[in-house]
C-alpha positions as a printed NumPy array, in Angstrom:
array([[  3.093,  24.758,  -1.279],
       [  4.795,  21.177,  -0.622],
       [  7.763,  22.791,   0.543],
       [  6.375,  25.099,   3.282],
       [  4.176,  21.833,   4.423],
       [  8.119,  20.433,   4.419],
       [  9.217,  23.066,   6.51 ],
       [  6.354,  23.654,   8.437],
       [  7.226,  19.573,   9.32 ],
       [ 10.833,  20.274,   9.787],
       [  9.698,  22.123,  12.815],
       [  8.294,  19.59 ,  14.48 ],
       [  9.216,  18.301,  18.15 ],
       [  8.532,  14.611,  15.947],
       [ 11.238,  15.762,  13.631],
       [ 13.473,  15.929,  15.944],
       [ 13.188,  13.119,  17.734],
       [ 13.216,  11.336,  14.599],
       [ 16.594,  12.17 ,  13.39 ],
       [ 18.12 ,  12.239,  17.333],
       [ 17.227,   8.372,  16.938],
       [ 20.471,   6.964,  15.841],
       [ 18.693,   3.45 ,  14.873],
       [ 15.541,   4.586,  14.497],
       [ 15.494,   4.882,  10.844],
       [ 16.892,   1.764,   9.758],
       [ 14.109,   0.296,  12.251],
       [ 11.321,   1.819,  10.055],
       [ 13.164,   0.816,   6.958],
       [ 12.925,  -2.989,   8.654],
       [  9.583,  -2.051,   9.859],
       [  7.957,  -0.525,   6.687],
       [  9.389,  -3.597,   5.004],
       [  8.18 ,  -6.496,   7.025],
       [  4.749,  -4.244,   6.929],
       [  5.355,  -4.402,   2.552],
       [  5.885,  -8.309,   2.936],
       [  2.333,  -8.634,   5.168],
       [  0.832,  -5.772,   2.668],
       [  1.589,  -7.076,  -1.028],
       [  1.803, -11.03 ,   0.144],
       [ -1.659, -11.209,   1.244],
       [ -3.146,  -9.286,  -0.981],
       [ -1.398, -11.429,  -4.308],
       [ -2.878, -14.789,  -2.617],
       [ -6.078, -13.195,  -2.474],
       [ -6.02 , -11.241,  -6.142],
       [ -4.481, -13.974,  -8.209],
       [ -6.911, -15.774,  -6.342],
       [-10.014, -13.981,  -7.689],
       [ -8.03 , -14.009, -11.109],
       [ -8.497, -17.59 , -11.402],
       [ -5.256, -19.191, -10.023],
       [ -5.896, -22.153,  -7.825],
       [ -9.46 , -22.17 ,  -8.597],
       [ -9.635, -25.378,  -6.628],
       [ -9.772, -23.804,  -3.322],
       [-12.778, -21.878,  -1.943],
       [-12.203, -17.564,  -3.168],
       [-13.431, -16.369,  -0.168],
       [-11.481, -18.066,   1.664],
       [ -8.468, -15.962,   0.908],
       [-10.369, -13.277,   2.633],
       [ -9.593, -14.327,   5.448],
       [ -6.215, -12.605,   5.027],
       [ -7.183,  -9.436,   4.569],
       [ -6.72 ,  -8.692,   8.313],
       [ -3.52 ,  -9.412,   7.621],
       [ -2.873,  -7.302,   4.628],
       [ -4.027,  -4.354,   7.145],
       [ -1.848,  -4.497,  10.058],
       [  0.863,  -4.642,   6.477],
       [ -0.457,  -1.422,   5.556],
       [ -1.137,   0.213,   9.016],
       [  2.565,  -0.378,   9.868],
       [  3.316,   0.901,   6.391],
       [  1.189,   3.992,   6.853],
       [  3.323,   4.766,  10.547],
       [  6.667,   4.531,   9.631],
       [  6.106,   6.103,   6.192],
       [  4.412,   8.921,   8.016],
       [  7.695,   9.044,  10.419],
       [  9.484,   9.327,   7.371],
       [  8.618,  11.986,   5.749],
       [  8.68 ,  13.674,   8.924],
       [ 12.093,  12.702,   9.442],
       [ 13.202,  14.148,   6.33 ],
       [ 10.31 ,  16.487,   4.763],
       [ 12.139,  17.591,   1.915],
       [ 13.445,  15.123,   0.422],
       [  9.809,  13.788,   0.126],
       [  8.071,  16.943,  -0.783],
       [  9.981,  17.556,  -3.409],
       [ 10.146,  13.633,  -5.038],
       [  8.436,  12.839,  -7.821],
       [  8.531,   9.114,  -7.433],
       [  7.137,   9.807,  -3.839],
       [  4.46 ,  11.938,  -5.232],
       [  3.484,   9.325,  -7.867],
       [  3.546,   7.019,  -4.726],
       [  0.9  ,   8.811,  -2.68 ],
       [ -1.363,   9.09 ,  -6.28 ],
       [ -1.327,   5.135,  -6.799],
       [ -1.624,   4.074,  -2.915],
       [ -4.985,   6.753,  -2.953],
       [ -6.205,   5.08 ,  -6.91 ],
       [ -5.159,   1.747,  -5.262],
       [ -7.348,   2.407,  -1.736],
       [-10.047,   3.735,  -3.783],
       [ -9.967,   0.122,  -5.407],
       [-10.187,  -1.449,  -2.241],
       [-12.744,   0.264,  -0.9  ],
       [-14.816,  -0.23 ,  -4.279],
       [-13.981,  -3.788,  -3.98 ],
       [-15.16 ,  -4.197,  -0.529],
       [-18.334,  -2.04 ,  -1.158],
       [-19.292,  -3.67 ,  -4.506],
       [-17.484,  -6.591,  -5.34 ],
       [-17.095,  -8.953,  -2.461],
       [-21.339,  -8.75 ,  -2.183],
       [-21.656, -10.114,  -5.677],
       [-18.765, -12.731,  -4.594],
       [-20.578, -13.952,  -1.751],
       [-23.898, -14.143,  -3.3  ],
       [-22.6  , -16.295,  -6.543],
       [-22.809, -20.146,  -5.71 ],
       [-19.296, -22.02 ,  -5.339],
       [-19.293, -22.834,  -8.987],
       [-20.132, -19.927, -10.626],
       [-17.305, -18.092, -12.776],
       [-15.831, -14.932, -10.732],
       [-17.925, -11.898, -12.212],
       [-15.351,  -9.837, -14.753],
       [-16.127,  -6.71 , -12.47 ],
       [-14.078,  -8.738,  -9.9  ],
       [-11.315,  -9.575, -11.943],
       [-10.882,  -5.865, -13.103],
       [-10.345,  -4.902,  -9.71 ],
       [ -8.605,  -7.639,  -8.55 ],
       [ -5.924,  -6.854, -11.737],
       [ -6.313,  -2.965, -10.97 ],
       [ -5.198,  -3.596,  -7.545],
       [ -2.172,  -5.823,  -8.274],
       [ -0.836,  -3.135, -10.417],
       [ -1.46 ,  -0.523,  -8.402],
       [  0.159,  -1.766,  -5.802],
       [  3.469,  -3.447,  -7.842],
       [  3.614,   0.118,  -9.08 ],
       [  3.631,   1.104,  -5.436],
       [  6.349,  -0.858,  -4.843],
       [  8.261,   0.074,  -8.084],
       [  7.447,   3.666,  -6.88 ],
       [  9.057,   3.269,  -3.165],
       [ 12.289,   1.961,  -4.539],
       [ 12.944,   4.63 ,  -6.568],
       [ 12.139,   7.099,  -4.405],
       [ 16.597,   7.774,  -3.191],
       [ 17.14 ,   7.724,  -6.828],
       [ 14.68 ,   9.969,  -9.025],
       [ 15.357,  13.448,  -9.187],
       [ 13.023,  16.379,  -7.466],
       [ 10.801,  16.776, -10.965]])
């Protein structure tokens, strides 16, 4: 089934004009990186944050980079999407690139969770109150989804096809 997605990809007018692009690809490798740095960086201010580390400064505070940590992954989520339609096999048939796509879904689900349930309870506890453990579940949850992400995307030109 991933395969004739693959090759029903490989046919694309996109697919071609990716690989015609002689420095097109090392753009979205520069581009999906800088988006990783925005993506990751934000969001470990604003988890180790809500896991207790400078508990000096105000926690929602560090919300206030989440707008950040969304243009990371919305320039993540283009030039990953131009990759795998620049080369559609070699994705549908990785298993680190599968296990990828599992943890950024378990790891948006978080977010969304987070966003939904958690930052309400946040914002109604008083400015000394200890950070509910619900919060630092997901907050932990979310940095190790998304180191494993990272792990993940790294060894993506090196693990076999499964």
């Amino acid at each position: 089934m991933l395969m004739t997605f693959a090759q029903s990809l490989s046919e694309t007018s996109l697919h071609s004009w990716v690989v015609s692009q002689t420095w097109l690809w090392p753009t979205l490798e520069v581009t999906h990186f800088f988006g990783l740095t925005l993506l990751i960086g934000g969001l470990l201010v604003v988890d180790l944050r809500v896991l207790g580390a400078a508990a000096s400064s105000p926690l929602l505070a560090t919300y206030r980079l989440l707008p950040i940590v969304l243009v990371g992954f919305g320039l993540n989520l283009i030039t990953g999407v131009l990759f795998i339609f620049g080369d559609p096999f070699r994705y549908a048939a990785n298993i680190g690139f599968q296990a990828k796509m599992i943890i950024i879904c378990l790891a948006g689900a978080n977010a969304l969770y987070h966003h939904l349930k958690v930052t309400p309870l946040l914002s109604a506890a008083s400015l000394s109150a200890d950070v509910p453990m619900v919060a630092k579940v997901s907050a932990a949850a979310s940095l190790l989804a998304w180191t494993t992400v990272l792990l993940l995307g790294r060894l993506i030109p090196y693990v076999g096809t499964g």
